[in-house]
Backbone as CSV, one residue per row, in Angstrom:
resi,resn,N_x,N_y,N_z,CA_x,CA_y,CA_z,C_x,C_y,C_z
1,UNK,-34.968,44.749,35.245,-33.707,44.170,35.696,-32.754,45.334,35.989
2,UNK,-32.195,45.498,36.899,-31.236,46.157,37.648,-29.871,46.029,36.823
3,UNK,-29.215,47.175,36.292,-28.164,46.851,35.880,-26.662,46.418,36.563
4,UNK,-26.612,46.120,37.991,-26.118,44.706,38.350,-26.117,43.741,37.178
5,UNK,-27.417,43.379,37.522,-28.245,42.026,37.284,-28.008,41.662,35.480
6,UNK,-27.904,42.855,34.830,-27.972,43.283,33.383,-26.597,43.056,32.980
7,UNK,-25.494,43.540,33.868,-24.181,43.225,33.626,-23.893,41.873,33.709
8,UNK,-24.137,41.135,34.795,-23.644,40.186,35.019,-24.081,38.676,34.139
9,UNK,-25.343,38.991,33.621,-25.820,38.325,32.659,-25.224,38.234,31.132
10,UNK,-24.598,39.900,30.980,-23.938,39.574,29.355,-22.673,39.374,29.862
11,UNK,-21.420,39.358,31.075,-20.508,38.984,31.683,-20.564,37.305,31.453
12,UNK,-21.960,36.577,31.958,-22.294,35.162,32.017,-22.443,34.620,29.952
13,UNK,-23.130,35.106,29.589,-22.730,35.496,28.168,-21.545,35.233,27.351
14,UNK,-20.754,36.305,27.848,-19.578,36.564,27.091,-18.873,35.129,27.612
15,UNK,-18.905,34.799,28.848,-17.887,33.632,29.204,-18.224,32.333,28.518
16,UNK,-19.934,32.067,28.419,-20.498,30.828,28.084,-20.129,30.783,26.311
17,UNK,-20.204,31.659,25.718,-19.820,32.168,24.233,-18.657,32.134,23.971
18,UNK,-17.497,32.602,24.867,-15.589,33.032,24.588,-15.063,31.582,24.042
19,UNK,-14.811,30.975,23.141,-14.211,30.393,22.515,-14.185,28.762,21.896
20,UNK,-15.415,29.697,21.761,-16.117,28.514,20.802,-15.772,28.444,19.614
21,UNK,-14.925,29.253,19.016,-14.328,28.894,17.827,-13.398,27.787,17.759
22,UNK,-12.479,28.086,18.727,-11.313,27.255,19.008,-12.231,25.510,18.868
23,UNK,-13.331,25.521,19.854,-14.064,24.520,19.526,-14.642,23.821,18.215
24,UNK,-15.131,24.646,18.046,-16.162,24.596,16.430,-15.325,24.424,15.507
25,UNK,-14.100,24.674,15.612,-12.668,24.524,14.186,-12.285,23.489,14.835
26,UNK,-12.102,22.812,15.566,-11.356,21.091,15.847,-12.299,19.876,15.532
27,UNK,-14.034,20.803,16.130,-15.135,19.954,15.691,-15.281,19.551,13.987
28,UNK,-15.395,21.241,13.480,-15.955,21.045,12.154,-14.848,20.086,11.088
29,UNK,-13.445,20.133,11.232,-12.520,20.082,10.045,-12.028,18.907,9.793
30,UNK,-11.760,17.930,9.239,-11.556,16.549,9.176,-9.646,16.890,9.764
31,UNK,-9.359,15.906,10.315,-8.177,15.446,10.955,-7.054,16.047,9.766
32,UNK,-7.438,15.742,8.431,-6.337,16.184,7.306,-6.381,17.489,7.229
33,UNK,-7.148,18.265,7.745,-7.260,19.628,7.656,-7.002,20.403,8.731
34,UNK,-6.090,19.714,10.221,-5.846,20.186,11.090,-4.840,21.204,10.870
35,UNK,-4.793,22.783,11.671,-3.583,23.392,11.796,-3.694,23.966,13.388
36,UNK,-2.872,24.799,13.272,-2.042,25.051,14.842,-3.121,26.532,14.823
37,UNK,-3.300,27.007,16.079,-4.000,27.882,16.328,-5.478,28.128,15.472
38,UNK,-6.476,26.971,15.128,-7.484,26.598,14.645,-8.559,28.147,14.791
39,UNK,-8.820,28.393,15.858,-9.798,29.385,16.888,-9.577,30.696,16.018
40,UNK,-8.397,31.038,16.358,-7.480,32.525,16.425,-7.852,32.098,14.034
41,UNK,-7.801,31.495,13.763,-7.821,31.647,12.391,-9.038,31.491,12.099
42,UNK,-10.235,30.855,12.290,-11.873,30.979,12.095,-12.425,32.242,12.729
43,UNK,-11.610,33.208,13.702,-12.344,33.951,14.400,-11.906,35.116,13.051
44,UNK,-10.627,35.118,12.948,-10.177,35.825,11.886,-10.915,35.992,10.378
45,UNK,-10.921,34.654,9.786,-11.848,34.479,8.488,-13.104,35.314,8.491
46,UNK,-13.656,34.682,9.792,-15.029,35.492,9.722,-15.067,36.941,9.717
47,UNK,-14.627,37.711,10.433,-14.331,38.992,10.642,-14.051,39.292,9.001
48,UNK,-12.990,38.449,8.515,-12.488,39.157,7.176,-13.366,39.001,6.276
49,UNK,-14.439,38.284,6.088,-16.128,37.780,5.450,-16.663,38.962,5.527
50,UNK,-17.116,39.383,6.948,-17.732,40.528,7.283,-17.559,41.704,6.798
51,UNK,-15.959,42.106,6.985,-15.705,43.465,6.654,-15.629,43.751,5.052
52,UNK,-15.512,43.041,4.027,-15.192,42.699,3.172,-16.444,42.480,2.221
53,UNK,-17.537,42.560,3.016,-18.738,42.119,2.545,-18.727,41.166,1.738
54,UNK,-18.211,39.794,2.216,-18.852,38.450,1.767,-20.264,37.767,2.088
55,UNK,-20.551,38.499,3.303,-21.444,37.756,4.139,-23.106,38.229,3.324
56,UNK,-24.065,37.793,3.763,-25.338,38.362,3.567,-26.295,38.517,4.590
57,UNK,-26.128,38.416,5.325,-26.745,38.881,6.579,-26.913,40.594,7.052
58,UNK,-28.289,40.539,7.589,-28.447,41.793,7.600,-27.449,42.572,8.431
59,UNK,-27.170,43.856,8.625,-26.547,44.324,8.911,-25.927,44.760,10.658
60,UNK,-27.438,44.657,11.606,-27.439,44.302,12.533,-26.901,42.967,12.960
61,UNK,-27.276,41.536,12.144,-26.631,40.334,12.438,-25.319,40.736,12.388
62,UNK,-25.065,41.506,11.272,-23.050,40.960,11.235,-22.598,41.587,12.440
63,UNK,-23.124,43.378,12.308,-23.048,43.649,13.693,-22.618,42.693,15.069
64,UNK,-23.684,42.354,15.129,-23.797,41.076,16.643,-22.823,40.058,16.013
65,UNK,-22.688,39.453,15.154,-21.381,38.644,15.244,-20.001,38.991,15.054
66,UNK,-19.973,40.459,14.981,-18.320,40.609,14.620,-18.255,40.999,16.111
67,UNK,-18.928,41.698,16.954,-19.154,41.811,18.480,-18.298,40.548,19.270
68,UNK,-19.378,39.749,18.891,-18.972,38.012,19.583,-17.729,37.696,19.361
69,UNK,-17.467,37.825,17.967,-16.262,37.202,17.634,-14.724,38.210,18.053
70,UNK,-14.954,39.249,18.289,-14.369,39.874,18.951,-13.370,40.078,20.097
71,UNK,-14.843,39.703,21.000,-14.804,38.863,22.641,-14.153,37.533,22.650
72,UNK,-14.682,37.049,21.304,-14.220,35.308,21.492,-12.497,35.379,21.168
73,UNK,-11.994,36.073,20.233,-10.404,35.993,19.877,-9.368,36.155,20.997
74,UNK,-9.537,36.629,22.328,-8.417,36.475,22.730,-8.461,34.667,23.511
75,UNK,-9.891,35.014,23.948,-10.029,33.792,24.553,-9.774,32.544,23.794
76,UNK,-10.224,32.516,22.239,-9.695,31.422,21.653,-7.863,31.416,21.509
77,UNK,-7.474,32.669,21.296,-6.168,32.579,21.509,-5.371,32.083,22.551
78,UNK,-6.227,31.977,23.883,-5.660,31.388,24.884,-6.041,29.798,24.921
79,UNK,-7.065,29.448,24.645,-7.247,28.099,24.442,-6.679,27.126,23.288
80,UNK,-6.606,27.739,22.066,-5.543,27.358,21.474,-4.011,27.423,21.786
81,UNK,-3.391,27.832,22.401,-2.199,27.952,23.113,-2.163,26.586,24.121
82,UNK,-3.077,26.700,24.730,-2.718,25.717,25.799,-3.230,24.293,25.316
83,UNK,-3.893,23.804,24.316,-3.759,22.632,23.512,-2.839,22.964,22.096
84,UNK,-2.057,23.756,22.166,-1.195,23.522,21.344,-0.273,22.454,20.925
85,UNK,0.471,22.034,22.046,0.863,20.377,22.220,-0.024,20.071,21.504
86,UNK,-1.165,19.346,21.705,-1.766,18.302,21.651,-2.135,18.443,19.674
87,UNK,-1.982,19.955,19.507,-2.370,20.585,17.865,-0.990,19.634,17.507
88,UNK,0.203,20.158,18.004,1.605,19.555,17.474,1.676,17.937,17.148
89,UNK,1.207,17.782,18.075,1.013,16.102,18.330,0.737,15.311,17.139
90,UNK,-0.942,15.901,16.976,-1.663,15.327,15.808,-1.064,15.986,14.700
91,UNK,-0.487,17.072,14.220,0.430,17.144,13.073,1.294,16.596,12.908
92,UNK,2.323,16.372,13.912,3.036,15.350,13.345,3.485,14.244,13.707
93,UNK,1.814,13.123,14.486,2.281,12.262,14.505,2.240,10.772,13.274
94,UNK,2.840,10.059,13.121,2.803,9.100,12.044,1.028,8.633,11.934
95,UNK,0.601,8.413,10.842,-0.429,8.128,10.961,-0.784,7.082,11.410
96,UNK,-2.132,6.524,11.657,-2.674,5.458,12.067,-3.922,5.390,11.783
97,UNK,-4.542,4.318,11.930,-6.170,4.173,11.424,-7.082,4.804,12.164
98,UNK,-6.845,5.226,13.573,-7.480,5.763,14.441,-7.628,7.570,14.250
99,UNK,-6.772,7.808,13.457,-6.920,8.892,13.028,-7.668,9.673,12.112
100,UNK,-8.352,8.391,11.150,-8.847,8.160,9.666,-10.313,8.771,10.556
C-alpha cells in the first residue's frame, strides 16, 4: 500500500473513531446520571486510568488507546458543545415517566 493510500486510511480511521465517547457516555449512563460535556469527561477519566496506572492492559494496548482517545477529545469536545442544549434540557427538565 502506497502511503497515499496508508494515510488516508488512518485519516478514514481517525474520523470513523473521533467521538465516540461523547456517544458511548449518553449510551452507557442511566438518565439520573446525565451531565453536561459527557465525551470531554470519559475521554478524560480514561486517560487519567492510564497514566496513573489503574488500567491492566498491556502496555502497547494503553499505548493505542490513550492515542485514540487523544484524537477523540477535541472532537468529542465539539460534539458535546453542539448538543449541549439538548444536555441542558434533560437536566433540567421536570421529570416525567418517559424519562424513567
Amino acid at each position: 500500500m502506497g502511503k497515499t493510500a496508508t494515510l488516508l486510511v488512518i485519516a478514514a480511521l481517525t474520523l470513523f473513531l473521533a467521538g465516540c465517547s461523547s456517544i458511548r457516555a449518553r449510551d452507557a449512563s442511566p438518565l439520573a446520571e446525565r451531565t453536561v460535556y459527557p465525551g470531554v469527561r470519559q475521554d478524560l477519566r480514561e486517560m487519567a486510568e492510564i497514566v496513573t496506572g489503574q488500567r491492566r492492559e498491556p502496555v502497547w494496548i494503553q499505548t493505542l488507546v490513550a492515542t485514540i482517545l487523544t484524537a477523540d477529545l477535541p472532537v468529542s469536545a465539539v460534539f458535546d458543545t453542539l448538543v449541549l442544549p439538548y444536555d441542558l434540557y434533560w437536566l433540567h427538565a421536570p421529570e416525567t415517566d418517559s424519562r424513567q
